[in-house]
VMD Tcl script that draws the C-alpha trace (Angstrom):
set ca {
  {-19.15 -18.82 -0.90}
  {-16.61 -19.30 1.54}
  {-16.09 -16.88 4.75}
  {-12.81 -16.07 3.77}
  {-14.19 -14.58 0.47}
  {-17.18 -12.96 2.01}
  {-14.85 -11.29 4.38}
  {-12.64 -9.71 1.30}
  {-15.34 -8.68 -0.48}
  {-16.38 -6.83 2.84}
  {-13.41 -5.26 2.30}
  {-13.26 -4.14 -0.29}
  {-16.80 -2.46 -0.33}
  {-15.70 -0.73 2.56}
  {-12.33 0.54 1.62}
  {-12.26 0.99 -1.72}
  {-14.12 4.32 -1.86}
  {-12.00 6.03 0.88}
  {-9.26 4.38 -0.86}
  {-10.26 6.12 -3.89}
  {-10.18 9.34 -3.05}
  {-6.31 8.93 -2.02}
  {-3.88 11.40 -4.35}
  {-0.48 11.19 -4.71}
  {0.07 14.79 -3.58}
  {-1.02 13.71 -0.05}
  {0.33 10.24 -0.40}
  {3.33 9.99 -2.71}
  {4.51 14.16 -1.99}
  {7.90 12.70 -0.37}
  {8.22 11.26 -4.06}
  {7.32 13.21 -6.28}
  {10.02 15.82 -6.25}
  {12.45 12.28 -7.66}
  {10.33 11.70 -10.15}
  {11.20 13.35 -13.84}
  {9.50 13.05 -17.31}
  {10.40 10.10 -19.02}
  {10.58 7.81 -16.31}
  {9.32 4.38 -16.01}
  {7.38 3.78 -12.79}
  {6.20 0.68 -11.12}
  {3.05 0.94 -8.77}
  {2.80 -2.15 -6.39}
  {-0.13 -2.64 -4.98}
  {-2.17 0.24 -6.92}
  {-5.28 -0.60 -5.96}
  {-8.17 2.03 -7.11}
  {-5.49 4.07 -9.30}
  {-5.82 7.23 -7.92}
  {-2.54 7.56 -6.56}
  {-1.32 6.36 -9.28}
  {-2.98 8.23 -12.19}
  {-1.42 11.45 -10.19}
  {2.09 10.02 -10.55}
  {1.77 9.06 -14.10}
  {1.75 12.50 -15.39}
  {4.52 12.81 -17.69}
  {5.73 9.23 -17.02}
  {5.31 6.20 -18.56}
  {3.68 4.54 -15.36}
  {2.15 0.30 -14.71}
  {0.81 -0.68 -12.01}
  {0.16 -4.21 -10.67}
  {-2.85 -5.71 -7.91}
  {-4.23 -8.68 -6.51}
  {-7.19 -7.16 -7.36}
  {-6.74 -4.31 -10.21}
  {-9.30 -2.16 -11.42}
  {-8.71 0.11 -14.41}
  {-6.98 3.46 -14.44}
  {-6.70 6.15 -16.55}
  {-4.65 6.44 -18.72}
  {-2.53 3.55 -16.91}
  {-2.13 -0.03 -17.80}
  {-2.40 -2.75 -15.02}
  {-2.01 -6.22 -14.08}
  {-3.09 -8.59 -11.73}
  {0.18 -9.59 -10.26}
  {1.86 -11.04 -7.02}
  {4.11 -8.24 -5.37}
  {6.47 -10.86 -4.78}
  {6.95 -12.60 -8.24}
  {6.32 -9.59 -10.50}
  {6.36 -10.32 -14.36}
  {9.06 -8.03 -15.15}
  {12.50 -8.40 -16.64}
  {15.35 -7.34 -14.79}
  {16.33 -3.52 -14.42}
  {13.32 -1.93 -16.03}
  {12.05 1.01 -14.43}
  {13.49 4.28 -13.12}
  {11.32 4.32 -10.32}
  {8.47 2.19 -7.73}
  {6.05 2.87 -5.24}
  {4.14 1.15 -2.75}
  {1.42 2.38 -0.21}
  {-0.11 0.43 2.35}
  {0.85 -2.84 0.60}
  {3.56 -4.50 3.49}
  {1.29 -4.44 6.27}
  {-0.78 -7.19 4.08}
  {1.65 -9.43 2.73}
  {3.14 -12.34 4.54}
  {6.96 -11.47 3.74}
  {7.51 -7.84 3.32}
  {11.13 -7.82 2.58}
  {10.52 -10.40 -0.28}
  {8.12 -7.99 -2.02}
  {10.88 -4.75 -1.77}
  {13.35 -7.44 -2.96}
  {11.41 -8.11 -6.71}
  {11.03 -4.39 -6.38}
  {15.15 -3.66 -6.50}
  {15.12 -6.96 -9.15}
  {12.91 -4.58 -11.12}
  {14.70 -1.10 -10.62}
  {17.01 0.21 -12.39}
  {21.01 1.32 -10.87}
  {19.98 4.85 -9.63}
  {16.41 3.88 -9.42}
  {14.00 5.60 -6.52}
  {11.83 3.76 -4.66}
  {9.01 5.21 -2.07}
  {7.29 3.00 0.26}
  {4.28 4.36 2.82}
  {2.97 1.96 5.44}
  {1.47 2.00 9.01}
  {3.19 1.35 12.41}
  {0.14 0.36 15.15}
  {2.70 0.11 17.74}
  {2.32 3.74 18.00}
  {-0.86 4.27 18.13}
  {-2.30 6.26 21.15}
  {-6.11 5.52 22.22}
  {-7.74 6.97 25.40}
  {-9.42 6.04 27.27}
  {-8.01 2.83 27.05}
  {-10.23 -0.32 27.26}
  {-9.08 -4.15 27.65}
  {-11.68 -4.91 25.07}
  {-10.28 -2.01 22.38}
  {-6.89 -3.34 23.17}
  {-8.28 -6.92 22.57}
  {-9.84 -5.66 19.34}
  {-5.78 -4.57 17.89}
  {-4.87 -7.90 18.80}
  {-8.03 -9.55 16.23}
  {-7.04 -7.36 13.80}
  {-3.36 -8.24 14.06}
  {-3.91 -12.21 13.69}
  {-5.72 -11.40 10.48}
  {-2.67 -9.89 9.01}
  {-0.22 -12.73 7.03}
  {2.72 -13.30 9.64}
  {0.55 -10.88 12.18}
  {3.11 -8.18 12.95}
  {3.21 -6.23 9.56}
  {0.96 -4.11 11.28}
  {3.96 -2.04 12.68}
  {5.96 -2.41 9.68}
  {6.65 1.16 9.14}
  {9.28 1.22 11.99}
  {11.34 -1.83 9.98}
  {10.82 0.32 6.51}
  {14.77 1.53 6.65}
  {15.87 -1.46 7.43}
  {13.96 -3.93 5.06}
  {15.06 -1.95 2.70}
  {18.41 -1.89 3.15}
  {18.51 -5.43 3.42}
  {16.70 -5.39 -0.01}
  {19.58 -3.97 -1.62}
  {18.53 -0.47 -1.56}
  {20.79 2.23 -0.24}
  {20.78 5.75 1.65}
  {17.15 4.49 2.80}
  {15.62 7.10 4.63}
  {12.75 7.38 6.55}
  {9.99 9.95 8.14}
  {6.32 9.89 9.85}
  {3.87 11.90 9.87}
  {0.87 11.76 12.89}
  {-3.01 12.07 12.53}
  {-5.54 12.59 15.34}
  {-8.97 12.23 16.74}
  {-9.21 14.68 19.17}
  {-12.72 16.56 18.86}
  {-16.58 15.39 19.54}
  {-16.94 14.36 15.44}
  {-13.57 13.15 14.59}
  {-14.24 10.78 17.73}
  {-17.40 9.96 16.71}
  {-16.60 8.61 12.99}
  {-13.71 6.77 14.79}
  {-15.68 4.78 17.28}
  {-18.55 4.28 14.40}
  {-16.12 2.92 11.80}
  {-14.67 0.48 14.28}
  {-17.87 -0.24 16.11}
  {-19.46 -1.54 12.46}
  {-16.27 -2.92 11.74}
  {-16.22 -6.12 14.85}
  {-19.87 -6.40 14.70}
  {-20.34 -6.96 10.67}
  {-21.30 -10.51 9.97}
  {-18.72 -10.90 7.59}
  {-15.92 -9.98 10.13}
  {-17.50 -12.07 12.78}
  {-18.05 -15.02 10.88}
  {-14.83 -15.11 9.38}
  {-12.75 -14.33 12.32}
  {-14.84 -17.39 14.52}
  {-14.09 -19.53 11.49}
  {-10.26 -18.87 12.41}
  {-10.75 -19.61 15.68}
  {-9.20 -16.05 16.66}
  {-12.70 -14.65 19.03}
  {-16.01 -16.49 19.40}
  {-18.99 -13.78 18.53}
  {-19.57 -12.81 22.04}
  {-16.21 -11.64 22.33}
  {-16.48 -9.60 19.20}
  {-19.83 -7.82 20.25}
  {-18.10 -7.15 23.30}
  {-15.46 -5.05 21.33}
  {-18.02 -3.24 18.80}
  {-19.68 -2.18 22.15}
  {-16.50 -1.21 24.09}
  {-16.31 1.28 21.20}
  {-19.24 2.87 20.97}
  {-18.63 3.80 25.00}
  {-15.17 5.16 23.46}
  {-17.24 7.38 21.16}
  {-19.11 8.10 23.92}
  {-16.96 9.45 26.21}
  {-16.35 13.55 26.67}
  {-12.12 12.99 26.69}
  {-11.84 10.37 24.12}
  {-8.73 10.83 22.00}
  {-6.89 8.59 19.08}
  {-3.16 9.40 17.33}
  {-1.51 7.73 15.07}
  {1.60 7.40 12.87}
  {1.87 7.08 9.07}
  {5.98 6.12 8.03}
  {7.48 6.97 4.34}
  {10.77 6.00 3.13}
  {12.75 6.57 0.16}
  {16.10 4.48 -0.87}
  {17.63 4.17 -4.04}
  {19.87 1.46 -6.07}
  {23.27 1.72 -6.31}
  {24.71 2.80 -9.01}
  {26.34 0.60 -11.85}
  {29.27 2.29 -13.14}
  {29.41 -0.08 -16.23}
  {26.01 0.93 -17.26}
  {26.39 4.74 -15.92}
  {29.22 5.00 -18.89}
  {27.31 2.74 -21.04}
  {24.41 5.53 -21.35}
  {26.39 8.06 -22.10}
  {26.77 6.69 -25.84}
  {24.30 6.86 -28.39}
  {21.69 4.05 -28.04}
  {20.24 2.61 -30.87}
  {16.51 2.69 -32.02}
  {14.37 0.60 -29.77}
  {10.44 0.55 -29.14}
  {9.08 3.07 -27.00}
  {8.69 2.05 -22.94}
  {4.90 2.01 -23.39}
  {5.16 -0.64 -26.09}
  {7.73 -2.46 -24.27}
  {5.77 -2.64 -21.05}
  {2.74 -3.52 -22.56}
  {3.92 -6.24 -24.27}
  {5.21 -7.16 -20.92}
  {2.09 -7.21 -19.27}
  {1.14 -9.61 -21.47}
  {2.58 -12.43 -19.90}
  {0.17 -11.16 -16.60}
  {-3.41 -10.86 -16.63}
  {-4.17 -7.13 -17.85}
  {-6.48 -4.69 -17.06}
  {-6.52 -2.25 -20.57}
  {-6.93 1.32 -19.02}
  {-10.07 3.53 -19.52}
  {-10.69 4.87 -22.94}
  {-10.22 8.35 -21.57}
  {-6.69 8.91 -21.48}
  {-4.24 11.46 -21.20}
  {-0.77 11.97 -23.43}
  {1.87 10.36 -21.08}
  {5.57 10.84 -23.30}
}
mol new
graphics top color blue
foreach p $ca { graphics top sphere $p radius 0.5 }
foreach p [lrange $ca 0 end-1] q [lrange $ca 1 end] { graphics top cylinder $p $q radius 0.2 }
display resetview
């Protein structure tokens, strides 16, 4: 066992539960009112499923991980976001949450995603901007502590990738990109307290410290030092924490060839399910749970 994959696993221990309990009403909302029956809809980045088992309904829905996990009534694929094992043009619509800040080239991953899409296709895209983020009373040490958590990040700055969202994906090949945020806060005794315990646990677990001194990014002094300078956060009777979550939506442009093209009859051909399943083939698949639901 290496560090690095004791520090992963950490993660994923610790985040996949919250991550979990995600829905796409609360994350996807700013997408779903694109979305129709019958379309074909790429996930990148799915992780758990939950999000995407809620936009599957009525769609014929894939999604592709790293790391997948089954879903309902959804196939999925271990895939790389940038070098996705689709054809050309084939679906009607993608999403991605929480996926850029992690990857080393963001605007190569939204690129295979407009390879993928469709003319006319929607894509939504959710992601984190830290440059925002508000914490008081502020604290060398917590400030110190963004700055560890940055150089673990590929490339380091994807962590305020939700102010570049329009324009990545414009230079994607996307159009009419447009883009919102929405805030959360910690501003009472218990929403400060879970803050400055989550973070507190997160510098001073072995896995984190280990792997982050194997880097060479902070020694394990410097890292208690953090963990503590939180838990006098928690402590503190005026401690407050904000935050901003970006969306964006942006389409592909239309091909008037193909626009004309559909209006004609179209001869027999298998059904999208079939089609993408045979697909996922050529990736490593995850079959979805035996429980599933009609999707047409």
């Amino acid at each position: 066992m290496t560090a690095e994959h004791d520090y992963e696993r950490f993660l994923r221990a610790r985040h996949r539960p919250g991550h979990g309990r995600r829905t796409a009403e609360r994350w996807a909302g700013f997408l779903l009112p694109h979305l129709h029956p019958g379309m074909r809809l790429l996930d990148v980045g799915c992780g758990p499923g939950s999000i995407t088992g809620g936009l599957a309904d009525g769609l014929t829905a894939v999604g592709i991980d790293l790391s997948p996990v089954a879903i309902e009534s959804v196939p999925v694929a271990a895939a790389d976001a940038a070098a996705l094992p689709f054809p050309d043009a084939r679906f009607d619509a993608v999403y991605s949450n929480a996926l850029l800040q992690h990857v080393a080239d963001p605007l190569a991953v939204l690129r295979e995603a407009r390879r993928v899409s469709r003319p006319g296709a929607v894509i939504g895209v959710g992601d984190a901007d830290w440059g925002g983020a508000l914490v008081h009373p502020s604290d060398p040490a917590i400030d110190r502590g963004l700055a560890v958590r940055a150089a673990l990040r590929p490339g380091g700055h994807e962590v305020r990738v939700g102010r570049e969202l329009r324009g990545l994906l414009d230079e994607a090949g996307f159009e009419r990109a447009e883009a919102s945020v929405t805030g959360a806060a910690d501003g009472t005794a218990d929403a400060v307290g879970r803050v400055a315990a989550l973070e507190s646990s997160w510098f001073g677990a072995p896995e984190v410290v280990a792997y982050v001194a194997e880097r060479g990014i902070a020694d394990p002094d410097e890292m208690a030092a953090i963990a503590a300078a939180w838990d006098r956060w928690g402590e503190h009777p005026g401690a407050f924490a904000a935050r901003f979550w970006v969306t964006a939506l942006a389409w592909v442009p239309e091909d008037r060839a193909q626009r004309d093209a559909s209006a004609r009859p179209a001869p027999a051909a298998a059904s999208p399910r079939t089609t993408l399943a045979a697909e996922l083939a050529n990736a490593s698949s995850v079959e979805p749970s035996s429980s599933r639901r009609t999707v047409s």
